[in-house]
C-alpha positions in Angstrom: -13.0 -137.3 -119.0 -16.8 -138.3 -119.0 -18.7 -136.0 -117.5 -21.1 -137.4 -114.2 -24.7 -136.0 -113.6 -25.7 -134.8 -109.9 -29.1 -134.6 -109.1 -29.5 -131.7 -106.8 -32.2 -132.4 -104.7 -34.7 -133.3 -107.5 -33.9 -130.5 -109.2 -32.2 -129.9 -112.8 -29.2 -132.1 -113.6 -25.6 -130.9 -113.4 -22.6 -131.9 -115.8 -19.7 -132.1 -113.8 -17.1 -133.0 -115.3 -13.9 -134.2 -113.5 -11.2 -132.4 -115.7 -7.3 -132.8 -115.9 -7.1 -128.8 -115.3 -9.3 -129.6 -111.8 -7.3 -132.1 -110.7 -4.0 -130.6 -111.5 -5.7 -127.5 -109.4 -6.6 -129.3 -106.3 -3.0 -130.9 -106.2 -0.9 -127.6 -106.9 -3.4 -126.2 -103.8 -3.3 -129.3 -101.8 1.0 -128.3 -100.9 -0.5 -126.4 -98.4 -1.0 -129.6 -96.8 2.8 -130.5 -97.4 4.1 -127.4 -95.3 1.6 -128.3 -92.7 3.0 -131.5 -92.9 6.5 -131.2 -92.8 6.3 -128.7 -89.6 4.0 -131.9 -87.5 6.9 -134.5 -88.5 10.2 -131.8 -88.4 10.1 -130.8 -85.3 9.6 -134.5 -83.0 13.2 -135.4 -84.8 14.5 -131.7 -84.1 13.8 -132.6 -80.9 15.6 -135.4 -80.7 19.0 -134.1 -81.9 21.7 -133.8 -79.1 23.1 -130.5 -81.5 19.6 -128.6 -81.3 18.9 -129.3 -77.4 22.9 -128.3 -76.8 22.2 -125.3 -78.5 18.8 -124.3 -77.1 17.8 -126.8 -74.4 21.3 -127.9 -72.4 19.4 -128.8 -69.3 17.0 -131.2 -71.4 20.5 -132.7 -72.8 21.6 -133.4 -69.6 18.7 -135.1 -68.6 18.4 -137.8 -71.8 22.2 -138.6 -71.5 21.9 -139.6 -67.5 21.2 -143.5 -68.0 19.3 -143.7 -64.8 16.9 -141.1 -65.6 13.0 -141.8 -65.6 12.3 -143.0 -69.0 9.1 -141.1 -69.1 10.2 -137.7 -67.8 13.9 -137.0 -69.4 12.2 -134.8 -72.2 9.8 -133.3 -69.9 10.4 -129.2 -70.6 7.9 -126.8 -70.8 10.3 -124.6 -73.3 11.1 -127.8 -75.9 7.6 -128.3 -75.4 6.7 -124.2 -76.5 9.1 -125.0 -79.5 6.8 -127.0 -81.0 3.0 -126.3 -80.0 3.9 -122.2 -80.4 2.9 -122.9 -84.4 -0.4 -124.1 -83.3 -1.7 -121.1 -81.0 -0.3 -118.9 -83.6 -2.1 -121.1 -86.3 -5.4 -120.3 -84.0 -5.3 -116.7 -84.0 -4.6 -116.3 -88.0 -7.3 -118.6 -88.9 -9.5 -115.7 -88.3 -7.7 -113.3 -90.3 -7.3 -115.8 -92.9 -11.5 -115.9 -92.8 -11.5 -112.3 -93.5 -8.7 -112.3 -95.8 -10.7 -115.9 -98.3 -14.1 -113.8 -97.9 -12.7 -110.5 -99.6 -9.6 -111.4 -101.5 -10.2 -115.1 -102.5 -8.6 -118.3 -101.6 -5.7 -117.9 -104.2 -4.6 -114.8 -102.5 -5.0 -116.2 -98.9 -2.7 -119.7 -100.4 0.1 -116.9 -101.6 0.1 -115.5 -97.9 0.3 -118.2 -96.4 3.1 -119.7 -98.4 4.7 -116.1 -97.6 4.5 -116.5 -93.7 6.0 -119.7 -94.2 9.2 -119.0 -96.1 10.0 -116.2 -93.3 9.4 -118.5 -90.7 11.6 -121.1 -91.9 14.6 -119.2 -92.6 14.4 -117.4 -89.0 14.5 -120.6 -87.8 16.9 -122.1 -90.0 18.9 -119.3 -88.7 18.5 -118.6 -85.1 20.8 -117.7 -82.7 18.7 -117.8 -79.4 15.0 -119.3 -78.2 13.7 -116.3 -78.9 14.6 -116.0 -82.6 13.7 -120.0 -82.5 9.7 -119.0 -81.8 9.5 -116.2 -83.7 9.8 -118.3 -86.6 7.7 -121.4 -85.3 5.0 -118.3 -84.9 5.5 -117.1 -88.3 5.2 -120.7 -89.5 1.8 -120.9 -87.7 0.6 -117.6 -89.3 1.1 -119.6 -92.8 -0.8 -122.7 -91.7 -3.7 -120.7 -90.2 -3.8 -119.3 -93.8 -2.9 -122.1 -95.5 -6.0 -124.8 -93.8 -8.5 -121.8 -93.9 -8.1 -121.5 -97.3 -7.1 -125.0 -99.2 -10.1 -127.1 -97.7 -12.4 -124.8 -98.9 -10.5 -124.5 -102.5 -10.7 -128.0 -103.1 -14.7 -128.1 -101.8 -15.5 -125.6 -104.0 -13.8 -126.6 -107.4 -14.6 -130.1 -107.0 -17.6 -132.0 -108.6 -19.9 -133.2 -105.9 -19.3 -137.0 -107.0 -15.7 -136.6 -106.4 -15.2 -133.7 -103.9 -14.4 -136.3 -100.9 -11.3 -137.6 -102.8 -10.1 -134.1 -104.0 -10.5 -132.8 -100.4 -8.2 -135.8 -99.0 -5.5 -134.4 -101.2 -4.9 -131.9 -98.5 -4.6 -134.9 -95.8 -2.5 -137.1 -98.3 -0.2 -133.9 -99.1 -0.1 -134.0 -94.4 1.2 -137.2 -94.4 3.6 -136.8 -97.2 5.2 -133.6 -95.4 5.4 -136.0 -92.2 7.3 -138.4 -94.3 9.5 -136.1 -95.9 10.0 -134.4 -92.2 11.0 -138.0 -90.9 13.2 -138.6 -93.8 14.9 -135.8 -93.7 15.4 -135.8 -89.8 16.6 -139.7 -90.4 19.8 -138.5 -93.1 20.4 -135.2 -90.9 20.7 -136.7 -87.6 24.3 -137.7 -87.8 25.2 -134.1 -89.7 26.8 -132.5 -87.0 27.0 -129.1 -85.6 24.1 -127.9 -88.3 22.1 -131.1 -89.4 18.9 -129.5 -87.8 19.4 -126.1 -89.1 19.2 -127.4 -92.4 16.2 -130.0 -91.5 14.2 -126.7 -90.3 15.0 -124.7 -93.1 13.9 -127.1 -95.7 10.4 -126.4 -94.5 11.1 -123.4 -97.6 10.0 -126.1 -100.2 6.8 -126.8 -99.3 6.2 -122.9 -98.8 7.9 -122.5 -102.4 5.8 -124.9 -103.9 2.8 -123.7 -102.5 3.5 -120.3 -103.7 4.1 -121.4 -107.2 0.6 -122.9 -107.2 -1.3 -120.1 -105.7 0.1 -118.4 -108.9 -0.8 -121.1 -111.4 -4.3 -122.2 -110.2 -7.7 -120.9 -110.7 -10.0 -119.0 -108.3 -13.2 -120.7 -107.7 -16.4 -119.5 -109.3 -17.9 -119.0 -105.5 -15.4 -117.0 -104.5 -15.3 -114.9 -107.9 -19.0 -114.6 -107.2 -18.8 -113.3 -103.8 -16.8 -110.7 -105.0 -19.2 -109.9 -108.0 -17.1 -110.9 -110.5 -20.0 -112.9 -112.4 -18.7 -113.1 -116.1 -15.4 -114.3 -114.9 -16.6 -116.7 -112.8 -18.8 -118.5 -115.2 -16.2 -118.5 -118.0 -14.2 -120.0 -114.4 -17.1 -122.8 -113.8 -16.7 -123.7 -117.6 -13.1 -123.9 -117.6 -13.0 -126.3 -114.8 -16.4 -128.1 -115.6 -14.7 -128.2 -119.3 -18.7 -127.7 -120.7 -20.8 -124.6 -121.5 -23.6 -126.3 -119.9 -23.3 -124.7 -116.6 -26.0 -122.8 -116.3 -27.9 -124.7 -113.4 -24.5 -124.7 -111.2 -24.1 -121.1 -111.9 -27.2 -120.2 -111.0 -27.0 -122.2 -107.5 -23.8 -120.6 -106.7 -25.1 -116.8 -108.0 -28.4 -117.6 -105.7 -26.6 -119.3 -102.7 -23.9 -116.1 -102.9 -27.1 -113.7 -102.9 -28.7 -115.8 -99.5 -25.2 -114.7 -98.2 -24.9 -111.3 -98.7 -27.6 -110.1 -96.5 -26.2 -112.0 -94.0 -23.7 -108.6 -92.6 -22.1 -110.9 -89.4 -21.3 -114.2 -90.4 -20.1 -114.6 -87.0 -23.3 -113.5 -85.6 -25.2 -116.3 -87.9 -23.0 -118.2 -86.7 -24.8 -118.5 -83.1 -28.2 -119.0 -84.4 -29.7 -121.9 -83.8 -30.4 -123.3 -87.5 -26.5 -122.8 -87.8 -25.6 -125.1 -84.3 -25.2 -128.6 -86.6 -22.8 -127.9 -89.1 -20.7 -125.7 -86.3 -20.8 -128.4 -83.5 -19.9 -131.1 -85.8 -17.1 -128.9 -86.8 -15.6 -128.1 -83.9 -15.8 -131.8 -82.3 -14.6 -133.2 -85.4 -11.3 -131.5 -84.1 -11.2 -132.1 -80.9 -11.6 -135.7 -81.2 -9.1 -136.0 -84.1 -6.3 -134.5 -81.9 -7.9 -137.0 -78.9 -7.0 -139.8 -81.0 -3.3 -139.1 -79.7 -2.1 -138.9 -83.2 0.0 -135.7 -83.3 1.2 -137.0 -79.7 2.2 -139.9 -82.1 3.5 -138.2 -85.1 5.2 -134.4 -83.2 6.9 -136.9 -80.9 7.5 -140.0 -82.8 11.4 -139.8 -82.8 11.1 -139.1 -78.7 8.3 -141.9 -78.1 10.5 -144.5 -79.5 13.8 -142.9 -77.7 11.5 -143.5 -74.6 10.5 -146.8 -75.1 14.4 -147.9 -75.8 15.1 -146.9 -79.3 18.2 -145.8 -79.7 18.3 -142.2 -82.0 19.2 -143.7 -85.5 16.7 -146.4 -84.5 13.8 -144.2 -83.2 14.2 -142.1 -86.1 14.2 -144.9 -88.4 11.0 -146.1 -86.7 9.6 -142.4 -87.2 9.8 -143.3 -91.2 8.1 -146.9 -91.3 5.1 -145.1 -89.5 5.6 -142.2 -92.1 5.1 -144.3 -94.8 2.0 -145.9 -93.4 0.3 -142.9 -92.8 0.9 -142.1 -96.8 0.1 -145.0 -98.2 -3.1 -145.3 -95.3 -4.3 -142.4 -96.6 -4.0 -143.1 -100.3 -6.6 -145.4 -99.4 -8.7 -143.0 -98.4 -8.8 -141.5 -101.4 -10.2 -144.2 -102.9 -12.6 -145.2 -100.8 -14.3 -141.9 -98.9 -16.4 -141.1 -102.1 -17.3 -145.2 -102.7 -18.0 -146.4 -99.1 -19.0 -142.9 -97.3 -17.5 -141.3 -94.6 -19.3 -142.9 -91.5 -18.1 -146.3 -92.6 -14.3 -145.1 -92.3 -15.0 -143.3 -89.5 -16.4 -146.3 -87.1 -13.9 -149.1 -88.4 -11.1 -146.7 -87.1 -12.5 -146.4 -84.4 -12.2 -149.7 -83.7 -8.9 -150.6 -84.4 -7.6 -147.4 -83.0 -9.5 -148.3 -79.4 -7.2 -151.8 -80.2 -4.0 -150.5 -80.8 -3.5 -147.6 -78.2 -4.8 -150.3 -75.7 -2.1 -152.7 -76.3 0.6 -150.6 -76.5 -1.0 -149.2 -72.9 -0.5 -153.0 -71.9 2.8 -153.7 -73.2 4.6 -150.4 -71.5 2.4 -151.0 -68.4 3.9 -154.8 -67.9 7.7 -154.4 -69.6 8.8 -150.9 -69.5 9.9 -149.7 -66.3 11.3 -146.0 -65.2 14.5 -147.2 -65.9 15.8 -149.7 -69.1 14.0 -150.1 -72.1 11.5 -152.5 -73.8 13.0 -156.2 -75.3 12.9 -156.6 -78.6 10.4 -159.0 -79.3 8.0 -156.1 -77.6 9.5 -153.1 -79.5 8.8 -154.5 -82.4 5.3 -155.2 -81.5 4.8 -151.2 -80.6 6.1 -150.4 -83.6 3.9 -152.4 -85.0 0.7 -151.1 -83.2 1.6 -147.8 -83.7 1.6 -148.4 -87.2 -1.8 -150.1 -86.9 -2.7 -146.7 -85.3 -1.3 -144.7 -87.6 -2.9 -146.8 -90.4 -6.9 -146.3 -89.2 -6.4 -142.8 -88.4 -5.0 -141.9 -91.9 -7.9 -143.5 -93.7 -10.6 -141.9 -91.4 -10.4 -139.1 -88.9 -7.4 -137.6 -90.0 -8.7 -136.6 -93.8 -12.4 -136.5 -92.8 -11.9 -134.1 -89.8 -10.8 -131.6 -93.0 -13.6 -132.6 -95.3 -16.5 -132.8 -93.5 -16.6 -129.5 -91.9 -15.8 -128.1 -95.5 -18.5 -129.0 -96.9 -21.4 -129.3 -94.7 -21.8 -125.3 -93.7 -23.7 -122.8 -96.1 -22.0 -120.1 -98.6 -23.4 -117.6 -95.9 -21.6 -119.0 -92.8 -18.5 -121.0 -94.7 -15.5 -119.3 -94.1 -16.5 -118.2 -90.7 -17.4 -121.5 -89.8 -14.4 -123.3 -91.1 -12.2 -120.8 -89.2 -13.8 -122.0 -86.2 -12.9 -125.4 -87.1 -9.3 -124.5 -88.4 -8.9 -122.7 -84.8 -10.4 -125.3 -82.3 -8.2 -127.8 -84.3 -5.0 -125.8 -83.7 -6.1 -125.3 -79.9 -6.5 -128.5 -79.7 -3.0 -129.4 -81.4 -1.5 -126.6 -79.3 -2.6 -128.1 -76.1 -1.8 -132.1 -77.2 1.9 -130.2 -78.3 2.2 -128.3 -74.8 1.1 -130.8 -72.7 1.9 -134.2 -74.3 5.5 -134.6 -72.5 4.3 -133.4 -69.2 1.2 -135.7 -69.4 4.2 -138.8 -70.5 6.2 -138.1 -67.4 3.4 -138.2 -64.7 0.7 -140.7 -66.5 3.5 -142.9 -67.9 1.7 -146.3 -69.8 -1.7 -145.0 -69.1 -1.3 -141.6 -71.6 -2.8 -144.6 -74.2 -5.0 -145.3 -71.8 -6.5 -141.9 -71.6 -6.3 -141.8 -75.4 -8.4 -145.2 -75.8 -10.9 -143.8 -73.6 -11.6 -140.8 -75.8 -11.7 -143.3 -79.1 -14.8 -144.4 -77.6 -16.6 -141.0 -76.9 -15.5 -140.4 -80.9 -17.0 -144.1 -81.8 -20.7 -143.1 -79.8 -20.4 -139.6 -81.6 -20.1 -141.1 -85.4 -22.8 -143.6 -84.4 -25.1 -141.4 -83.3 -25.1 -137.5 -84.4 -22.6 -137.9 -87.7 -24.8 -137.5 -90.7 -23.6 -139.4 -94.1 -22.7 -136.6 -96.9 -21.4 -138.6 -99.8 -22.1 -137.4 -102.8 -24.6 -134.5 -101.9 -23.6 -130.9 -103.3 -22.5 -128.3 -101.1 -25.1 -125.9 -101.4 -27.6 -128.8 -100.9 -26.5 -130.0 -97.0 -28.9 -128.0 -95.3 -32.4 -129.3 -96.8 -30.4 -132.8 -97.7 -28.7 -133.7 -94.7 -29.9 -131.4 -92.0 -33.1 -131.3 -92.9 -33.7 -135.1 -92.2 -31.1 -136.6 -89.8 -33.1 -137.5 -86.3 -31.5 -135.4 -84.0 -30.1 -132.2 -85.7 -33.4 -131.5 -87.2 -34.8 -130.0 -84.5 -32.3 -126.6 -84.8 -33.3 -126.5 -88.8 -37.0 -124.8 -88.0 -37.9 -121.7 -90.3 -40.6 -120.2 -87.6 -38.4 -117.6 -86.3 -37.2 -115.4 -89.3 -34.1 -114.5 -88.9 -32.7 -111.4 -87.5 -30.2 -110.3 -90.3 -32.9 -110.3 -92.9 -35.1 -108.7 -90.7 -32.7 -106.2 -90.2 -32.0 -105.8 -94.0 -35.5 -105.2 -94.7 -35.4 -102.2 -91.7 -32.4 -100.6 -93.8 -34.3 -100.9 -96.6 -37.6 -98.8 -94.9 -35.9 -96.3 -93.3 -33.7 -95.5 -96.8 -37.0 -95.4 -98.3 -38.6 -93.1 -96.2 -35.7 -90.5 -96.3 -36.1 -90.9 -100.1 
């Protein structure tokens, strides 16, 4: 393929090249994104299945087979509810481990775990005899996604040229929305397989893991981890494997010198809280909080249960669980295409706007036509469908891949994997408490839940306006003098007057060794 040269900063020229072998590397890495996938979309249909809640959740059976029971409220159970948001908190706590784990062992390594975690977890779940045995494996399942987003964001950041890295990264999304589709598919030909359709729907969630395992073993490490590690000569024959040139020596050196810059940094975390690290760490963190505020995973965990509630019958609700699948595949594709060409600010504010649309009507419509008892006509369940869709459709495009790429590729080598472990983990907090809370919050806000969720749309829309710098196209190691440096508002916390404390400590090490000497 040609090869495309970056100007960094004003500096040298690089040749990046955007090779076969780096493509094929970010997709075999990007099936981390399938098993994260397939666990948002499995367990909504699970859920749904009159076998599983017999088995595990009888009084939550009772409940959705009494006709005269409040629409809202008949899956209303903290327990279902733990089934599903248990992944998330346990995906929080291993995204710190998995920080540790990328820093000294690589990405490749931390991929293999994770695709470990997740075959255990599946096949404890695909065979469980009680609740218990149930969240065990939903817990084991989170340890692999905690390992699994830590690492494959920052894979794909680092192997990617800078000219393409936005549509590399959305491979992880796109491989999210694939595992959802796959998840609702499945769910849709295993809902009428009775005693055992949804032990065999939870323990397909061994693919993905399998896949992702195979490609932790196939794929290259990236020259900035190799480099981390000190592995120099391997990871510039690495950079000119996947650059498919000799003429690396400017990247090289960047990566050597921003690698150096991070070394006497001995607490990342404590970096972390310094004030010329504050932008890249608060865009981070409220990147995920308003991409879970959107009311998407309340959208996509409970899609089969939404439609159930708004008068879908199961094979029905299901089948609407798949149309909005294949939206959010084919929504993100576009993505893809367009992140690296129109930016990501763009993306993110027309979203906004048609997201603030969509959860708004559908507020209206169940506000005005669906009661606590009976169900929606179906001139308006069509239109719900359609809105969610609509949804679905600006969120896959914008916040959903861009809440993964941006804070990949905005923090420094020194703080990078701490940092994105605090995004990994306030995302799967977030998640967690959408999962938890999402039924309860159904039950006792009713119509307005879309309500509440339009409302935050517009906090996200003022955000992006406002304090979102644009990072198309700008290398990673060049954010901070590029993009921080000059945007009106976060330049204030880049000031170089203080020095800082860890190279001030260095340099005490340094004394006192010389003066026993």
């Amino acid at each position: 393929m040609p090869a495309a040269m970056v100007v960094n900063n004003g500096g040298p020229e690089i040749e990046a090249k955007t090779t076969i072998y780096v493509v094929l590397s970010a997709t075999m890495a990007a099936f981390g994104g399938l098993m994260f996938g397939y666990d948002n979309g499995i367990s909504g249909g699970v859920t749904a299945m009159d076998d599983f809640l017999k088995e595990f959740f009888p009084s939550v059976l009772v409940k959705k087979q009494r006709v005269q029971e409040n629409n809202y409220c008949k899956y209303a159970d903290e327990r279902l509810q733990l089934f599903t948001s248990s992944l998330y908190l346990a995906a929080l706590f291993f995204s710190f481990v998995a920080s540790h784990v990328c820093s000294s062992y690589g990405r490749r390594l931390t991929m293999r775990l994770a695709s470990v975690f997740f075959l255990i977890g599946s096949i404890l779940d695909a065979f469980a005899l009680n609740v218990e045995m149930l969240i065990i494996g939903r817990i084991l399942l989170g340890a692999g996604v905690g390992f699994a987003n830590q690492a494959v964001p920052l894979f794909l950041s680092e192997i990617a040229p800078p000219k393409i890295r936005g549509s590399l990264n959305v491979l992880f999304q796109l491989c999210v929305t694939i595992g959802i589709l796959v998840a609702n598919l499945v769910n849709y030909a295993l809902e009428n397989v009775h005693p055992y359709g949804w032990r065999i729907a939870l323990g397909f969630a061994a693919v993905p893991g399998i896949m992702l395992c195979v490609g932790s073993l196939v794929i290259t490490e990236t020259p900035t981890s190799l480099v981390e590690r000190e592995k120099f000569e391997e990871a510039r024959a690495t950079l000119m494997k996947i650059r498919d040139t000799a003429n690396v020596d400017t990247e090289f050196d960047q990566i050597v010198h921003a690698c150096e810059l991070a070394r006497q940094v001995k607490d990342p975390y404590r970096k972390l809280m310094k004030r010329s690290s504050r932008p890249p760490l608060v865009i981070a963190i409220i990147l995920q909080v308003f991409q879970q505020f959107t009311g998407i995973n309340a959208v996509m965990f409970y899609a089969p249960v939404l439609f159930q509630t708004m008068g879908f019958k199961n094979n029905g609700s299901l089948l609407s669980a798949v149309i909005t699948g294949l939206v959010n595949v084919f929504s993100t594709m576009i993505s893809v295409y367009l992140v690296d060409r129109a930016g990501r600010r763009i993306l993110l504010l027309q979203s906004v706007v048609q997201m603030f649309i969509s959860q708004g009507l559908i507020g209206i419509i169940l506000l005005m036509h669906l009661k606590p008892t009976g169900s929606l006509g179906h001139t308006e369940a069509v239109i719900v469908v359609i809105l969610v869709c609509t949804f679905v459709m600006s969120f896959a495009w914008s916040w959903g891949p861009l809440g993964w790429l941006i804070p990949s590729e905005t923090f420094p080598l020194e703080t990078r994997t701490a940092g994105f472990s605090f995004a990994v983990s306030a995302n799967m907090l977030m998640t967690f408490l959408v999962a938890q809370s999402f039924l309860s919050m159904l039950c006792t806000m009713q119509a307005g839940i879309f309500f509440f969720f339009a409302a935050w749309i517009v906090i996200m829309g003022v955000f992006a306006l406002y304090l979102l710098p644009e990072t198309k196209g700008i290398p990673v190691d060049d954010m901070v003098e590029r993009v921080w440096k000059q945007h009106w508002y976060w330049k204030r916390y880049m000031t170089d007057d203080d020095p800082d404390e860890d190279l001030k400590q260095t340099k005490l090490e340094m004394a006192a060794s010389t003066s026993r000497n």
